[in-house]
Structure formats: structure tokens, C-alpha cells
C-alpha positions in Angstrom: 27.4 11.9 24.0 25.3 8.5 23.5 23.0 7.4 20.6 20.2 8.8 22.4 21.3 12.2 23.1 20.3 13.2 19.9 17.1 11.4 19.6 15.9 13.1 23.1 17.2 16.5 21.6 15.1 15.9 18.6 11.8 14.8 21.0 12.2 18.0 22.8 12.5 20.4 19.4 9.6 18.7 18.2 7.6 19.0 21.4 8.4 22.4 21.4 8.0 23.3 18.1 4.2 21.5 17.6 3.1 23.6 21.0 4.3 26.8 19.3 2.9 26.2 16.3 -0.9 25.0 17.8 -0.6 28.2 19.9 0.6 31.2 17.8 -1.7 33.0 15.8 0.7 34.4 13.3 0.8 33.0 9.9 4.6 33.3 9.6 5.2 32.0 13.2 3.5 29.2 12.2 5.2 28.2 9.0 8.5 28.5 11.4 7.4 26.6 13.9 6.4 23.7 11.0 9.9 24.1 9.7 11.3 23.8 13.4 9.4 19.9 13.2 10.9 19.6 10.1 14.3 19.7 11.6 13.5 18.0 14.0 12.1 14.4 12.4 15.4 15.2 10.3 17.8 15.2 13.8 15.3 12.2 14.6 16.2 10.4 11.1 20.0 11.0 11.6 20.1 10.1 15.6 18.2 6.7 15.0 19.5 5.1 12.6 23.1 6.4 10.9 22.8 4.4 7.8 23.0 5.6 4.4 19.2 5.2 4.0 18.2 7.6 6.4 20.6 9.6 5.6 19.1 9.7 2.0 15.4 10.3 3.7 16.9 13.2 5.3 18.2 14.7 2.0 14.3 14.3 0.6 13.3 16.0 3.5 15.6 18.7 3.3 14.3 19.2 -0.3 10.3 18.7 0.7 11.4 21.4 3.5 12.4 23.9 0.7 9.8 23.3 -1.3 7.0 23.3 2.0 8.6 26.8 2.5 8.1 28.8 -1.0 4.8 27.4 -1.4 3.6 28.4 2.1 5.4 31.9 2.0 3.8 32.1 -1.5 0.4 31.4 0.7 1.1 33.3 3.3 2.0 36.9 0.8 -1.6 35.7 -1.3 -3.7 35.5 2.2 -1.8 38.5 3.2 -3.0 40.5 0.6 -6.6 39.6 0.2 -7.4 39.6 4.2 -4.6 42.9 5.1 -3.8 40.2 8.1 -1.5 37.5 9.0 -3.3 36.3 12.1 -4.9 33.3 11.6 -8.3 34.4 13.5 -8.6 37.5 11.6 -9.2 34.5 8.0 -13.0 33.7 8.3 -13.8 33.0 5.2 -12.2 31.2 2.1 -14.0 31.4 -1.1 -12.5 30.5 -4.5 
């Protein structure tokens, strides 16, 4: 397996993962599918350079992942509740 094998792995995850998530109309799908191109500029990080610098960047991802995750779940169960829908066509209007 060569250095690039895992940087091509990660350029495919991501390609895959951004045409899920401009495609799906679920809400949860789509916080998934963001989480999938998480992973994926993580892989990315790791693949391209093996230092001890990118590995820190992927730590700070890993915890901006978590955090990206209960906040948008949090969203998700609020929007959810106010518009009895998690499609994303079915939200029309947002008003505070």
C-alpha cells in the first residue's frame, strides 16, 4: 500500500459523501453524510502528511466532529418538533 492509497481512499469518501449529502432530503442523512466528509479530510490529514502536526489537526477535528454532531442532532430534534418533518423540503419558513 503507497502514500497515496490513502489519500485516493479519502478523495473518493469525500466525493461520495458531498453527492449524498447535496442529494438526500433527510435531515439526519444529511448530518451523516457531513460526518462521512469529516472523516474523510481526517483520512486526508493522516494520508498526506504523517507528522505530529497533522496528527494533532486531526485530534481538533475529531473534537469539532463531536461537537458539529450534538449541536446538529440538538437542531435536527428542535426542527423536528416544530415542522412534524425531517425532510428538508417540507422547512419553508424560519422565523425566530
Amino acid at each position: 500500500m503507497t502514500a497515496h492509497t490513502p489519500a485516493i481512499i479519502s478523495f473518493v469518501l469525500f466525493a461520495v459523501a458531498a453527492a449524498g449529502f447535496l442529494t438526500c432530503g433527510n435531515l439526519v442523512r444529511m448530518l451523516m453524510f457531513l460526518e462521512l466528509m469529516l472523516n474523510a479530510a481526517n483520512i486526508a490529514l493522516v494520508a498526506l502528511g504523517p507528522a505530529v502536526k497533522s496528527q494533532a489537526y486531526v485530534v481538533m477535528l475529531f473534537a469539532i466532529a463531536a461537537a458539529e454532531a450534538g449541536v446538529g442532532l440538538a437542531l435536527i430534534i428542535s426542527l423536528a418538533s416544530a415542522f412534524k418533518t425531517l425532510e428538508a423540503g417540507g422547512i419553508k419558513e424560519l422565523k425566530g
